[in-house]
N, C-alpha and C positions, 0 to 999 in steps of 0.2 A: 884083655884088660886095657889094653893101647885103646882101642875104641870108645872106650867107656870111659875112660879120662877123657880124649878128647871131644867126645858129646856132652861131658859135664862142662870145658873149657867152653864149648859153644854156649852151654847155657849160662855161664856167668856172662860171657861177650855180648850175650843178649839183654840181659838186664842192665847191665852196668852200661852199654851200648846205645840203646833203644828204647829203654823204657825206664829209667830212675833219671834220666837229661830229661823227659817229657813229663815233668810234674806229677811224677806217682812217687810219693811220699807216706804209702799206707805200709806200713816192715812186710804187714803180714802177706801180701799181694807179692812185694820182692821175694819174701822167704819159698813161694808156697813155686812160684817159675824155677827159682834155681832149682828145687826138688824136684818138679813134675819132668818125666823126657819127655818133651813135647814130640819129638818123634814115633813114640808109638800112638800117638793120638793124629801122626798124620800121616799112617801109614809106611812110618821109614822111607816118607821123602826126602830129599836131599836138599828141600831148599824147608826143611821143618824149622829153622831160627832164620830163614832170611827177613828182612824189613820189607815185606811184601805178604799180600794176600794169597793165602794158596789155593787154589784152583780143586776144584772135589768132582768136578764134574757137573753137568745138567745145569747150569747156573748157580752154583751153588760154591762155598765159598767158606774158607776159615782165616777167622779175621787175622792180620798181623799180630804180634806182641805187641807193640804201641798200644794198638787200638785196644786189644782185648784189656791191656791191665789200665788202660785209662777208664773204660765201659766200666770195669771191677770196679774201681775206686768210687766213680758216681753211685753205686749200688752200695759200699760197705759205708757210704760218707751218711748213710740215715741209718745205722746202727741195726739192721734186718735181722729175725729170727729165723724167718722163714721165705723162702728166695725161688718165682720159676723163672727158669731160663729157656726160652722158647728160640727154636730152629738152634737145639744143644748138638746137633752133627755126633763125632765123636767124646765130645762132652768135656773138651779142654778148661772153657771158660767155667762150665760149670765145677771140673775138679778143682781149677784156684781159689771160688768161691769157699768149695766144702772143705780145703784146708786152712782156710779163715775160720773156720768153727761156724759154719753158718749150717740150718738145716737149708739142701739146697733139692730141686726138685729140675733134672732133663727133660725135656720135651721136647722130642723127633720123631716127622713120620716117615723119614727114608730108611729103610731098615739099612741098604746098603752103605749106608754112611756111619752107623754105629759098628764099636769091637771092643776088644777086651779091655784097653785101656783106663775104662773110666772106673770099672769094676777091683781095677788090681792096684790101684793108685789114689783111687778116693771111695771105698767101698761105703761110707755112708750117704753118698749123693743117691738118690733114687732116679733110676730113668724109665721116661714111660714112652710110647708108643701115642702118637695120636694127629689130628691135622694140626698146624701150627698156628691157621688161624682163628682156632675155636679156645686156644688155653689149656688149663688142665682145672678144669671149677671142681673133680672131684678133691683135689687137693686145696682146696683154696679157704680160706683165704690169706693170699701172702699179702706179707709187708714188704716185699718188693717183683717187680718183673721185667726182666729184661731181654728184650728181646735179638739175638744176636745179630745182627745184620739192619741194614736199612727198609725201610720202610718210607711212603706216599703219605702215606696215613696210620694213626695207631686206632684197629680196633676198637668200636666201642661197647663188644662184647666183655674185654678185660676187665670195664670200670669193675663189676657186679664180683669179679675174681680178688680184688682186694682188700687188703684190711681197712678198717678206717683211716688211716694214718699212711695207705700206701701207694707205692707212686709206679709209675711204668717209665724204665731206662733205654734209650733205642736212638737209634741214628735215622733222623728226618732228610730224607733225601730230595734237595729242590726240585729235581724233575724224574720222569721215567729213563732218561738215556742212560746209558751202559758207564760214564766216565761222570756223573751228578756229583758236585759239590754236593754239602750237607750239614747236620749241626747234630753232634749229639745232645739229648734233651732228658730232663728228667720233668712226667709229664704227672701230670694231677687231674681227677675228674671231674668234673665241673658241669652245669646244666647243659646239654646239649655238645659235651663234648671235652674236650680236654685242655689244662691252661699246662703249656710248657715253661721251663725255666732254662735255657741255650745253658751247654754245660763248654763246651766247646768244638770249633768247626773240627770237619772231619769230611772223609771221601771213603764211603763202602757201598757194595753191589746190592742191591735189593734182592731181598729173599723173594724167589720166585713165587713162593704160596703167596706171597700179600702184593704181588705185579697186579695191575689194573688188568682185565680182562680186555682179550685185541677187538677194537670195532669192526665192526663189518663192514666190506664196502664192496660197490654194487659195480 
């Protein structure tokens, strides 16, 4: 029981800490962190409430609390019924959403990176299996998509995955290096391509499925 009070003290220390000082004023986003242990969603690492990005392996990456309930916020601030969260790993960001009342929809294709968590803790989120940069269009069309992690570029296979009224949520990364400044955006589709709205700056690793392919050289 000692342990389980003190991973609940972590988790207030983390919200009250980390993430309600950084302009997340949504309750429900607050309420839904203190609830969730984020530790079985990061495999009972030891640094699961640090203010740092956790490391999953292969380039791959779960975003800090800051980051993830500021991403949330941009997504619950246009009022979504229905919600994909692309490159959902263990499905954290996706569980805060689905205890906001939102219908929310996981999409990961590393098997290794999914567990029981998302299942025991927000059993109405659906998680599916698939490449992250194709979407999930059988599920579609959402009124919002966010995709976890950075990106060069958003896709413009997504536009055809949303509602009329719906926008894609993601952090634009200025360049390919490892340490890129960035902006997170909430992006609209438009002729030939996407009009963003800068939500605020930000620094996350690019999901290797959306890395520019390496040139060749002779």
């Amino acid at each position: 029981m000692a342990d389980l009070n003190a991973l609940a003290v972590q988790r207030g220390n983390m919200v009250d800490s980390q993430v309600r000082p950084n302009h997340v004023h949504d309750a429900r986003i607050t309420a839904a962190m203190r609830r969730l242990p984020r530790e079985a969603f990061a495999g009972a690492s030891p640094l699961a409430y640090a203010d740092a990005d956790l490391p999953l392996g292969d380039g791959r990456y779960m975003l800090n609390p800051m980051l993830t309930a500021r991403l949330a916020q941009l997504v619950l601030d246009m009022n979504p019924a229905h919600i994909l969260v692309i490159g959902a790993s263990s499905g954290y960001l996706a569980a805060v959403l689905g205890l906001a009342g939102i219908e929310v929809v996981a999409l990961e294709e590393e098997a290794r990176l999914t567990n029981a968590a998302l299942a025991a803790y927000a059993p109405k989120v659906q998680a599916v299996n698939g490449r992250l940069a194709a979407g999930w269009p059988s599920g579609s069309p959402f009124d919002a998509i966010i995709i976890e992690g950075a990106v060069l570029e958003i896709p413009g296979v997504l536009a055809a995955q949303l509602s009329p009224t719906g926008r894609v949520v993601t952090i634009l990364a200025d360049d390919a290096s490892p340490d890129a400044l960035g902006r997170a955006v909430v992006a609209e589709p438009v002729a030939g391509g996407w009009s963003t709205v800068r939500g605020f700056d930000c620094a996350a690793h690019i999901l290797p499925q959306f890395a520019p392919a390496p040139a060749f050289s002779f």
